[in-house]
N, C-alpha and C positions, 0 to 999 in steps of 0.2 A: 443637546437636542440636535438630530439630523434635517437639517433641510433639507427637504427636496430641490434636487435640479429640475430645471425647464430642460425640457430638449435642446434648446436653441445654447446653453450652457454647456452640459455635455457637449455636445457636440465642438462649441469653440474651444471646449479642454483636450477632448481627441487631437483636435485637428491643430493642434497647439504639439501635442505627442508627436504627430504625424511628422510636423514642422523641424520637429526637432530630430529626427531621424534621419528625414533627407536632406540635412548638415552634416550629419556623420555620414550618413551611406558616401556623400559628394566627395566627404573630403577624404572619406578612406581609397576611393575610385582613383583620386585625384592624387595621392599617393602610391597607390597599382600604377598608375599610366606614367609617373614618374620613370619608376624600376621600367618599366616597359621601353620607354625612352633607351636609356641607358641597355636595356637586351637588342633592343634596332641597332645601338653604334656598334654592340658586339660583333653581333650576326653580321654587319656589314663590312666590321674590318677583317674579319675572317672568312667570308667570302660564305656564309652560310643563305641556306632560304629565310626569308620572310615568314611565312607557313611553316609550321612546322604542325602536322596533322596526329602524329603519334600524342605530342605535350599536349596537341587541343582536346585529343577524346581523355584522355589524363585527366585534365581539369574538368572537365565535364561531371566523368562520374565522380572525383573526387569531391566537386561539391553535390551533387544527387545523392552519393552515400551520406555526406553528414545533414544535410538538410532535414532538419523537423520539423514538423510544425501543420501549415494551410497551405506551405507550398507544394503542388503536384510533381510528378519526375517533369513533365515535359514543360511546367512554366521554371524549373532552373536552368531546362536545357535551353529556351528560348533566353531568357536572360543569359546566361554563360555564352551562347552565341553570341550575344549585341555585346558584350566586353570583349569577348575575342576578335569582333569583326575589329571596332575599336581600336584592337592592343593592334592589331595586327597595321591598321592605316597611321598609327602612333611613330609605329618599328619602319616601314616606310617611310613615311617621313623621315625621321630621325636617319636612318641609313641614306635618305640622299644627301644628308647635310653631315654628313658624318668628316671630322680632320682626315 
């Protein structure tokens, strides 16, 4: 037999889903910003920019192309932004403390 859910159930099972995704999203970011680290000490000991605007629109549509779903073009571009702003203040850093 199916019980019915309360809303108030649902909803703690979603948001239990939800829960659980923004552990992966974190910890896969958190893994990105790693590699990013490590492209700041590159760029710094080779005397490269910080910015690099050509890889930024790169990444852009390369995730606007694969993205399925409910996501719109311009809410990947705004997130893609906020990691790039990120990667970019990461690489900074990293490059002023670079051996």
């Amino acid at each position: 037999m199916n019980a019915i859910q309360t809303p108030a159930a649902l909803l703690a099972g979603y948001r239990q889903q939800i829960d659980a995704l923004d552990e992966r999203l974190f910890t896969l970011l958190s893994e990105r910003m790693a590699i990013v680290k490590k492209v700041g000490r590159v760029k710094a000991s080779s005397g490269q920019a910080i910015a690099d605007p050509v890889r930024e629109a790169q990444v852009r549509e390369r995730l606007k192309e694969r993205t399925q779903g409910l996501l719109a073009p311009w809410h990947v571009e705004e997130l893609a932004a906020i990691i790039i702003r990120i990667s970019r203040d990461i690489q900074e850093e990293s490059a002023q403390h670079h051996d």
